[in-house]
C-alpha positions as CSV (number, residue, x, y, z in Angstrom):
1,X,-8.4,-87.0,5.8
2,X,-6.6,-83.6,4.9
3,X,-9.1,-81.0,3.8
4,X,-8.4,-79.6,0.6
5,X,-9.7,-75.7,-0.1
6,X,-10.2,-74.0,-3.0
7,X,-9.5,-70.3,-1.9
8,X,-11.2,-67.1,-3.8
9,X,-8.8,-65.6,-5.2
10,X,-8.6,-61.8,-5.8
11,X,-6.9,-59.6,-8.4
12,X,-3.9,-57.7,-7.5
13,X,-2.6,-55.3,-9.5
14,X,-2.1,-52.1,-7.9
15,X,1.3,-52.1,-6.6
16,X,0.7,-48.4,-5.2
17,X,-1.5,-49.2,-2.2
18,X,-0.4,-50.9,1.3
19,X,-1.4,-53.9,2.7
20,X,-1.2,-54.5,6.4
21,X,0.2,-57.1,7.9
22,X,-2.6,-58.6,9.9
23,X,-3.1,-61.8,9.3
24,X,-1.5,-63.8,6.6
25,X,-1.6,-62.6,2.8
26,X,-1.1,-65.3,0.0
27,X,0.2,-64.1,-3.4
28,X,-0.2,-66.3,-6.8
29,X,1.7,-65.5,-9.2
30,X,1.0,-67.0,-12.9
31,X,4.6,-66.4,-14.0
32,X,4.0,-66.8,-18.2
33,X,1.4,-64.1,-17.8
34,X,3.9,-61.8,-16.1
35,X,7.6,-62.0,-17.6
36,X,6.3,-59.3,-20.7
37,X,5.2,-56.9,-18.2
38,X,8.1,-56.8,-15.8
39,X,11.1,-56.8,-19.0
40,X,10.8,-52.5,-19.1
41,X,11.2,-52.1,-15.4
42,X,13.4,-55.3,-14.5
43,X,17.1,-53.9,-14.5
44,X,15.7,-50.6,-12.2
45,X,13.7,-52.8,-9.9
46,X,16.2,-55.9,-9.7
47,X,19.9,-56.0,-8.4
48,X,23.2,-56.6,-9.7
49,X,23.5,-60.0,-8.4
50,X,20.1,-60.9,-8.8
51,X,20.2,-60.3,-12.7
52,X,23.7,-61.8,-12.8
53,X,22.4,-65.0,-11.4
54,X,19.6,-65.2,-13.9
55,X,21.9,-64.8,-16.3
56,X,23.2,-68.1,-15.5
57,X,20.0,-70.2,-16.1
58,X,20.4,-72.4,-19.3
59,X,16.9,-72.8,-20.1
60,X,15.1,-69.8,-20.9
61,X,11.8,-70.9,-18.9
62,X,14.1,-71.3,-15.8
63,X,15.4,-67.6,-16.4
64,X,12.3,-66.0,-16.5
65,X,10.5,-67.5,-13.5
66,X,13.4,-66.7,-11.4
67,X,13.0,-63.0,-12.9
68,X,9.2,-63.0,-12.2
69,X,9.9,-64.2,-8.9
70,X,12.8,-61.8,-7.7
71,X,10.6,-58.8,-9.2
72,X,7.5,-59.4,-7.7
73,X,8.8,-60.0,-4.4
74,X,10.5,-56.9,-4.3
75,X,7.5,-55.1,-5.7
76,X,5.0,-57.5,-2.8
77,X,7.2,-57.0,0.1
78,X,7.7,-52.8,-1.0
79,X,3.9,-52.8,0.2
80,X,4.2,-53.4,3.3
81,X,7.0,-51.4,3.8
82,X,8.1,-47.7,3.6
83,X,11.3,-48.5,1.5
84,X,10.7,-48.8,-2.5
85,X,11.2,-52.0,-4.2
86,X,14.8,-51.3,-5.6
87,X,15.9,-50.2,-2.1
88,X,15.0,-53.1,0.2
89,X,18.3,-54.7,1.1
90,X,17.9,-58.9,2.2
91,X,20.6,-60.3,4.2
92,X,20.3,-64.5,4.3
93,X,20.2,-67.1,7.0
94,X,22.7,-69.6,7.3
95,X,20.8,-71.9,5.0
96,X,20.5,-69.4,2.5
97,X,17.3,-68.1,3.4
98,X,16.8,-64.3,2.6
99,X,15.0,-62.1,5.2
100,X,14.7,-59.1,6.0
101,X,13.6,-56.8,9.2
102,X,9.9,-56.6,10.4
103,X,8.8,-58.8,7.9
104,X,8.2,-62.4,7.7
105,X,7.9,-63.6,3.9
106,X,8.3,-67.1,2.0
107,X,8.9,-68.5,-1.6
108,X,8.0,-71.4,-3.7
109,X,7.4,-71.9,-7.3
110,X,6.4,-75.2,-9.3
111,X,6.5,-75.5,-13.2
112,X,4.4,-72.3,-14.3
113,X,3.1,-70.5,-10.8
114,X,5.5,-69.2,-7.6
115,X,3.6,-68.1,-4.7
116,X,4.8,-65.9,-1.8
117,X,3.1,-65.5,1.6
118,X,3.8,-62.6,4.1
119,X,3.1,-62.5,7.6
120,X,4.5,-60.1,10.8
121,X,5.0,-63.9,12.2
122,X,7.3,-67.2,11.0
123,X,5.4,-68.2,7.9
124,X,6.0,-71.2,5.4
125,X,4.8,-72.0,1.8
126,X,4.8,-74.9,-0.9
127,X,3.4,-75.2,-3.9
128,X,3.8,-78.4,-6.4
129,X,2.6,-79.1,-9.9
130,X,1.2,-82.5,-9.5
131,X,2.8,-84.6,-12.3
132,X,0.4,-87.4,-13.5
133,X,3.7,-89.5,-14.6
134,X,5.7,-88.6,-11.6
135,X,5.7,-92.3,-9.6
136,X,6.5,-91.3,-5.7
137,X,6.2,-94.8,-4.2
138,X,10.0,-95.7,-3.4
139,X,9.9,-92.3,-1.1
140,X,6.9,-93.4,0.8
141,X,9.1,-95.7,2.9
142,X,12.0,-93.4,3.9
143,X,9.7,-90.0,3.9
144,X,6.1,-90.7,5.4
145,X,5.1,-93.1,8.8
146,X,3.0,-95.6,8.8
147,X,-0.2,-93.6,9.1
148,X,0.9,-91.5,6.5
149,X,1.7,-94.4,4.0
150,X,-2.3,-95.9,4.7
151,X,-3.9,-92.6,4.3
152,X,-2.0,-92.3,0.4
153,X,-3.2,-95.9,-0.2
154,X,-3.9,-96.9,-3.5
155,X,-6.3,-95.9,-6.0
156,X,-7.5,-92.4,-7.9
157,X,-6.8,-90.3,-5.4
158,X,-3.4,-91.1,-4.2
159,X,-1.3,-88.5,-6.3
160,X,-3.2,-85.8,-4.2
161,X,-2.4,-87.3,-1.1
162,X,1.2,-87.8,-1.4
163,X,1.2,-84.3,-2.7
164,X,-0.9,-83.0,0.4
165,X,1.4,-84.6,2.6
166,X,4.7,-83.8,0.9
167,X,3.7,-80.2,0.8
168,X,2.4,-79.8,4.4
169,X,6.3,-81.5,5.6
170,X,7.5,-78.9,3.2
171,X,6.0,-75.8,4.6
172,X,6.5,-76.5,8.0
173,X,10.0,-76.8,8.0
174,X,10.7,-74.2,5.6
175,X,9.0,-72.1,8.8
176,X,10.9,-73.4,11.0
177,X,13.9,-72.1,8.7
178,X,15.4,-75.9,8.7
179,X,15.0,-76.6,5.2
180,X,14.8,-80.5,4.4
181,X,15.8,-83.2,7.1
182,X,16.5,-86.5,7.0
183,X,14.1,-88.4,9.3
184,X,11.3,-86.6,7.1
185,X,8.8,-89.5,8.6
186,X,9.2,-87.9,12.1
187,X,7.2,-84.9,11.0
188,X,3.4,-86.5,10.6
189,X,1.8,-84.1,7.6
190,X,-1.9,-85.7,8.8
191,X,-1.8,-83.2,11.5
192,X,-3.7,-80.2,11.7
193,X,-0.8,-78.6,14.4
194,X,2.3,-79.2,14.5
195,X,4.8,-78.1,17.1
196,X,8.3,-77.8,16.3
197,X,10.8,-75.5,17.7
198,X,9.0,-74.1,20.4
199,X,6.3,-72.9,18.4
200,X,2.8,-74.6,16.9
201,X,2.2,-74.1,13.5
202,X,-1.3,-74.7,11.9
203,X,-1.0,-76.6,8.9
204,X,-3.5,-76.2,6.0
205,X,-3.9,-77.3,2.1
206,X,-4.9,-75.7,-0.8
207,X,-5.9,-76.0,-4.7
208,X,-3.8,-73.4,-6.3
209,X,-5.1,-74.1,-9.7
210,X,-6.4,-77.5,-10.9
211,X,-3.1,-79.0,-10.9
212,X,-1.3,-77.8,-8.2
213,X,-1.2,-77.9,-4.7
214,X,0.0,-75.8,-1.9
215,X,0.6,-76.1,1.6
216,X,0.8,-73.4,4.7
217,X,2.3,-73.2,7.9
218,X,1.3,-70.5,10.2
219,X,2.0,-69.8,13.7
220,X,-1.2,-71.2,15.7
221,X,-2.7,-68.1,16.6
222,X,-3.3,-66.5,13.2
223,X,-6.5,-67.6,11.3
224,X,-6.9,-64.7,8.7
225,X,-6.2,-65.3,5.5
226,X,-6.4,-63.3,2.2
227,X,-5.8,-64.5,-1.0
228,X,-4.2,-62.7,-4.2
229,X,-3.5,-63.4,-7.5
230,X,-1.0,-61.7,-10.2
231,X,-1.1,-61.7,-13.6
232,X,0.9,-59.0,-14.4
């Protein structure tokens, strides 16, 4: 069975202070309660590229959580760092990851939240918005083993299993900086450590609000965890 956690989650709202970067720190981010507040400040904080590219969305909803996202990022990461949040400059991986130096951060968002979680070490995140008409069963085959297909099972509780699983594969190789892979059955999301590429990641599950869950992937050796949560 995975254990599922409800974390405490505290208010953050003072974008002044630093944080260190002991341990891991977990940033909710309900992304309706936040567009108003970022619109005055948005075209200082955010880049030329970065506000051409929203500019681009078709759907208004779509716009304004990649907005919320790109600005709060900027204004999260600016607090563990000396540089202001207009100033920090990300260069990308080969897959299109951003990153930037002394600083290990990661991104996910599903329907109204994103999260972001910071660490001084390889770090990966995924949330998902679990969709009561959303029918998974012609990926448990190509996507989950054996043990992973008898542990979703049938019954009540399978939608938060597949989505325990789904997100746990996610995070860990969105750590690992792969992105998604083929063979997604080879990586067993039932495990509490993983290793892959040289390094052991502990895997762990949480409710980010009733109907969501989100998965971390942290190196083996980090166990502290604090949990924040923006509303703008």
């Amino acid at each position: 069975m995975i254990p599922v956690t409800v974390p405490e989650w505290m208010p953050f709202k003072d974008f002044d202070g630093k944080i260190s970067l002991d341990g891991i720190n977990i940033f909710r981010i309900a992304v309706n309660e936040c567009y108003a507040g970022i619109v005055l400040n948005m075209e200082k904080i955010l880049q030329k590229d970065e506000l051409s590219r929203a500019s681009k969305f078709f759907h208004t909803k779509d716009k304004n959580n990649y907005l919320v996202r790109k600005y709060y990022l900027r204004k999260i990461l600016s607090c563990f760092l000396t540089e202001a949040p207009e100033e920090l400059q990300f260069s990308t991986t080969i897959r299109k990851k951003p990153v930037l130096q002394n600083i290990e951060f990661n991104v996910s968002h599903s329907n109204d939240y994103a999260v972001i979680v910071v660490s001084s070490n390889p770090v990966g995140i995924d949330i998902e918005y679990i969709h009561t008409s959303f029918t998974f069963d012609s990926l448990l085959e190509s996507c989950f083993n054996a043990e992973e297909r008898s542990f979703v099972g049938t019954g009540g509780e399978r939608k938060i299993r597949f989505y325990s699983l789904w997100t746990r594969k996610e995070a860990v190789l969105k750590a690992t900086a792969e992105g998604i892979i083929d063979n997604l059955a080879s990586l067993n999301g039932l495990e509490s450590k993983v290793f892959r590429n040289a390094k052991t990641f502990n895997l762990n599950t949480f409710y980010c609000d009733k109907d969501y869950l989100l998965s971390l992937a942290t190196l083996d050796s980090i166990d502290s965890f604090k949990y924040w949560h923006v509303s703008g």
